[in-house]
C-alpha positions in Angstrom: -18.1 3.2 -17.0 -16.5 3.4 -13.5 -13.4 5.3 -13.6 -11.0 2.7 -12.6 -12.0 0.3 -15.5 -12.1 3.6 -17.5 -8.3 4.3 -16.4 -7.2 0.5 -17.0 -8.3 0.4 -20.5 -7.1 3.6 -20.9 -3.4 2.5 -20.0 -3.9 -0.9 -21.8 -5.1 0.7 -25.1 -1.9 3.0 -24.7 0.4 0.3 -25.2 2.6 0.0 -27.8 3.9 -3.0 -26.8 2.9 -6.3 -25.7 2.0 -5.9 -21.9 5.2 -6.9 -20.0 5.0 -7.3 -15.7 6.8 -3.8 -15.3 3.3 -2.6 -17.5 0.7 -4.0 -15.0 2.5 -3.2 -12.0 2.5 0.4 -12.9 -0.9 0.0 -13.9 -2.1 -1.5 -10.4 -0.2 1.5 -9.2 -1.8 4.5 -11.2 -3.3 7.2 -9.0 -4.7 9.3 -11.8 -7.8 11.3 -10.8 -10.3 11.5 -13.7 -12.2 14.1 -11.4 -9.7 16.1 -11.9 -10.2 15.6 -15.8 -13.2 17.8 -15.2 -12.8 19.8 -12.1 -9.0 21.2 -12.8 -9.6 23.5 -15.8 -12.8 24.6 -14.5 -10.4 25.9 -11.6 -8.1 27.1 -13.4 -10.3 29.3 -15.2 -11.4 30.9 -11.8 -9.9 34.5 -10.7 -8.6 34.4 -7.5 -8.0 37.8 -5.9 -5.5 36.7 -2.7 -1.6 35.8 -3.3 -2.7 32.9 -1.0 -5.2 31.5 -3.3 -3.5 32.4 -6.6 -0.5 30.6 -5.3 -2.3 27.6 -4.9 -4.1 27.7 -7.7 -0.8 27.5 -9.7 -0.5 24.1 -7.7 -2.8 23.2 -10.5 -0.9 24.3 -13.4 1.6 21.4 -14.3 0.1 18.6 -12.1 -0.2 15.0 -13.4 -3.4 14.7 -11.8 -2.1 11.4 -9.9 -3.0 11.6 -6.6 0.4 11.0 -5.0 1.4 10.0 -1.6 3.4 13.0 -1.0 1.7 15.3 -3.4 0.6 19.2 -2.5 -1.6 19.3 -5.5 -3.2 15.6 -4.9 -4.4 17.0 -0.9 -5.3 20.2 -2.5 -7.6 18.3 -4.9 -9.0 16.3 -2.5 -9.7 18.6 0.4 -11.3 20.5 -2.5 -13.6 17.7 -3.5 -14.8 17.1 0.1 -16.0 21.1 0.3 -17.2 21.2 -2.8 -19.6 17.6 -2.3 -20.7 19.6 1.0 -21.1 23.3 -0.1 -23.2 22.2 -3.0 -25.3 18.9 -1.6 -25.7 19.8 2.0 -27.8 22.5 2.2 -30.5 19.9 0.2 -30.0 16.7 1.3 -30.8 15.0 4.7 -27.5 14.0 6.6 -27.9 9.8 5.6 -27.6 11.3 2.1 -24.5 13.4 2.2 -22.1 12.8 -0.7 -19.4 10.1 0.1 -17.2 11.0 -3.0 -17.4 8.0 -5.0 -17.9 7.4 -8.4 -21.0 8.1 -8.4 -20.5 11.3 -7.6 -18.3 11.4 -10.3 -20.9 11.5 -12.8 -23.5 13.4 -10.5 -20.6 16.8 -10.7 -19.7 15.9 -14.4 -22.9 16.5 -15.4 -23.7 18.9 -13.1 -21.0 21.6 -13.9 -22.2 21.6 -18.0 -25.5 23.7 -16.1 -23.6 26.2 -14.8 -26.5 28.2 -13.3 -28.1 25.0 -12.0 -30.9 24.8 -8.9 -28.2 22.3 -7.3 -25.4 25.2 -6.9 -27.4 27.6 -5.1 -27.3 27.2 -1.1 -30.3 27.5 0.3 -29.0 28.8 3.8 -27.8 32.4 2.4 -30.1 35.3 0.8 -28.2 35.3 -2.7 -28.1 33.0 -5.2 -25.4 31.1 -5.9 -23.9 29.7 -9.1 -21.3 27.0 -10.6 -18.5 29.4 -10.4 -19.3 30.9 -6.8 -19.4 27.1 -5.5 -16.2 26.4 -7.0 -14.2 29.2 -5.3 -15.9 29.1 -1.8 -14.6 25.3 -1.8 -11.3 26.2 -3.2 -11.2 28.8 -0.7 -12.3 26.4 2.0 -9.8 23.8 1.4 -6.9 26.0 1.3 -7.7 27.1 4.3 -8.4 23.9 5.7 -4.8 23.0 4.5 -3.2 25.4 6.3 -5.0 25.1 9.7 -3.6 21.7 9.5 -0.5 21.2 7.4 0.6 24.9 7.4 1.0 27.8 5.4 3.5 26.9 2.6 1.9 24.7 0.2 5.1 23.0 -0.9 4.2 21.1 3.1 1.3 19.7 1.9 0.9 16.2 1.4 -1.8 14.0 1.0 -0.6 10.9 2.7 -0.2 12.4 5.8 -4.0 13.3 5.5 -5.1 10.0 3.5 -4.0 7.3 6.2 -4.7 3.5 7.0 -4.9 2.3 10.4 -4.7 -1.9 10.0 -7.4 -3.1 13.2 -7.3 -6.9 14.4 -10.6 -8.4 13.7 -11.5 -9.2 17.5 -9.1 -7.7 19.4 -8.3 -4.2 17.7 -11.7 -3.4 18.2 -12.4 -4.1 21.7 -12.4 -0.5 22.6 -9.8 -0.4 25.1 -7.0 1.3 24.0 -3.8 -0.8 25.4 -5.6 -3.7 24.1 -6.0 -2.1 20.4 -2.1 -0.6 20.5 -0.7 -4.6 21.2 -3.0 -5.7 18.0 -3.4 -2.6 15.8 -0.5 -0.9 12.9 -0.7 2.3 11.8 -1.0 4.9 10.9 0.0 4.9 7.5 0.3 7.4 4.5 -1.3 6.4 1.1 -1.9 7.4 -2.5 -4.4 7.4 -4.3 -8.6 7.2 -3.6 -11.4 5.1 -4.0 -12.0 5.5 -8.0 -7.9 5.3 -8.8 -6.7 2.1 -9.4 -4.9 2.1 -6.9 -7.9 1.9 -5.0 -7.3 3.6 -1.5 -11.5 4.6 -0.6 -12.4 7.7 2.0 -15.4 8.6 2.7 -16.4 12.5 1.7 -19.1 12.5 4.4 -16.7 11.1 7.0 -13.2 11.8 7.0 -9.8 11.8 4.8 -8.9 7.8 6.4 -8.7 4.8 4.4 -11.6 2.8 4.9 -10.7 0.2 1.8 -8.2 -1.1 -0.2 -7.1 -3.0 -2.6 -5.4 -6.0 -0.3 -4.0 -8.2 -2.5 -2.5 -7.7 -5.3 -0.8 -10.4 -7.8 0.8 -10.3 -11.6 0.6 -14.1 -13.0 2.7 -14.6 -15.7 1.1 -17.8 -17.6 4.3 -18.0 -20.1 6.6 -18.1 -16.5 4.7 -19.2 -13.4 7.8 -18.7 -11.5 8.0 -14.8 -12.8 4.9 -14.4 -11.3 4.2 -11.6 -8.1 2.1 -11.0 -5.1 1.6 -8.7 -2.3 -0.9 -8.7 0.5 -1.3 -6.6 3.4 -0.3 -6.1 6.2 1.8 -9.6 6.6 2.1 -13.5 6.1 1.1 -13.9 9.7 -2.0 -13.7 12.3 0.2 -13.7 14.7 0.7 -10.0 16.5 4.3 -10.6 18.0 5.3 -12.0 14.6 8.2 -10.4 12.5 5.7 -11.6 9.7 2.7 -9.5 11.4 2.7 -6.3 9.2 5.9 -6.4 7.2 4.5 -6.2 3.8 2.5 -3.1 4.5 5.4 -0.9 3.0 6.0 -2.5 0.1 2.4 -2.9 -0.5 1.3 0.4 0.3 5.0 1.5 -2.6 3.3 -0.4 -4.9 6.1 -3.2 -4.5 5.5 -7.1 -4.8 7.3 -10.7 -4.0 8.0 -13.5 -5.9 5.2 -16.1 -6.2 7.1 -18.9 -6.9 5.3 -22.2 -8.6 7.7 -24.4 -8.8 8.7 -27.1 -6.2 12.4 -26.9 -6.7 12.4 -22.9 -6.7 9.8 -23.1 -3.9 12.5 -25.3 -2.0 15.5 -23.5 -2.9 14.1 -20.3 -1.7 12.6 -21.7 2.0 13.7 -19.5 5.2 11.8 -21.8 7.7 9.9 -25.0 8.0 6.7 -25.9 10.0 6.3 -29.4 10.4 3.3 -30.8 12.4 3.4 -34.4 14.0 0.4 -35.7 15.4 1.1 -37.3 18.7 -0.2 -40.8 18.6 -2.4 -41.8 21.1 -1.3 -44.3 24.1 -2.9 -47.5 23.3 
């Protein structure tokens, strides 16, 4: 089962209660990294022989494995996952088939790690062989120090939005590779949680870099009892339009897990109107 579907019935078989709109919306929001599920105590079991490395290994010690927006321990994870994908795969695999973190993966290290002293650890480039646990702190190591190259020495500074951002491109004109051009039609960038397999579904690509290549763009809670309690969010905004106050409003409260009200109703629908577009043909001189 993929891991998102895995989390959801998770959360919905948790329950209590019947499912209320405050329960999916924190649902749609989870970042929880069932990765981590595996990889953390594996880590944790690892001895460490640098205050550097020791300290953030203790990153690890209370986290809630949800991969938050601001979260040390959510870009330590992840910066992790990318070394470890690369110090055990790429040594064997052609480039075009370089781990891209996804589910898949997933299952590939789950299993994997339960053979300890598998083929698959061993890098082929070096003299020595390599096993499970000698894989697991060279990519620790690598990530840490990755993280400090880049977000600076004192873990409590690093945060995995900063790393894990969306840039939101025009369709024709954001492309066009000329830069004024793309900075009139392009937003961003901008910090998110979660990854590809949360349900929050934020994907990066492992074999590329930490930026958000796709999400979860709309978003909506129906309530069939209440159409007019219903929500929605899109990203980035209600309009094409790049000069628009409308062009990229709603990428906050999308991106916060935040919604608006989807209203059903005519006379709420009415009662609630900011503006008016009205189109009259122009009739034709006879």
């Amino acid at each position: 089962m993929a891991p998102r579907a895995q989390r959801i019935i998770e959360m919905i078989t948790q329950q209590k209660e019947p499912i209320s709109i405050t329960d999916v919306q924190r649902i749609q929001g989870d970042n929880r990294n069932l990765n981590a599920q595996t990889l953390v105590p594996l880590l944790q079991a690892i001895s460490f022989d640098t205050p550097q490395l020791q300290t953030a290994q203790k990153l690890l010690r209370d986290w809630n494995l949800q991969l938050g927006m601001t979260s040390p321990t959510a870009a330590l994870f992840e910066v992790f996952w990318k070394h470890l994908l690369a110090d055990t795969f790429h040594d064997q695999l052609p480039k075009e088939y370089f781990p891209d973190g996804g589910d898949r993966w997933y299952a590939v290290i789950q299993n994997l790690v339960k053979q300890p002293d598998s083929y698959w650890w061993d890098n082929r480039s070096t003299l020595k062989v390599e096993n499970r646990d000698q894989i697991l702190r060279q990519a620790f190591t690598e990530a840490v120090e990755e993280l400090e190259n880049i977000q600076g020495k004192d873990s409590k500074n690093w945060n995995w939005g900063k790393l894990h951002t969306i840039t939101f491109r025009n369709a024709t004109l954001g492309k066009s590779g000329v830069a004024p051009i793309e900075a009139l039609f392009n937003r961003g960038s901008f910090a998110t949680a979660g990854n590809g397999e949360t349900v929050n579904a934020n994907r990066w690509r492992a074999n590329k870099s930490f930026e958000v290549t796709d999400i979860p763009s709309l978003r909506m809670i129906v309530d069939l009892g209440n159409l007019d309690n219903s929500l929605a969010i899109h990203t980035p905004g209600q309009s094409g339009h790049a000069f628009h106050s409308h062009y990229n409003d709603m990428v906050d409260p999308w991106r916060k897990i935040e919604y608006h009200p989807m209203l059903w109703e005519h006379n709420q629908v009415t009662a609630k109107t900011a503006n008016t577009l009205r189109l009259i043909p122009k009739l034709a001189a006879s």
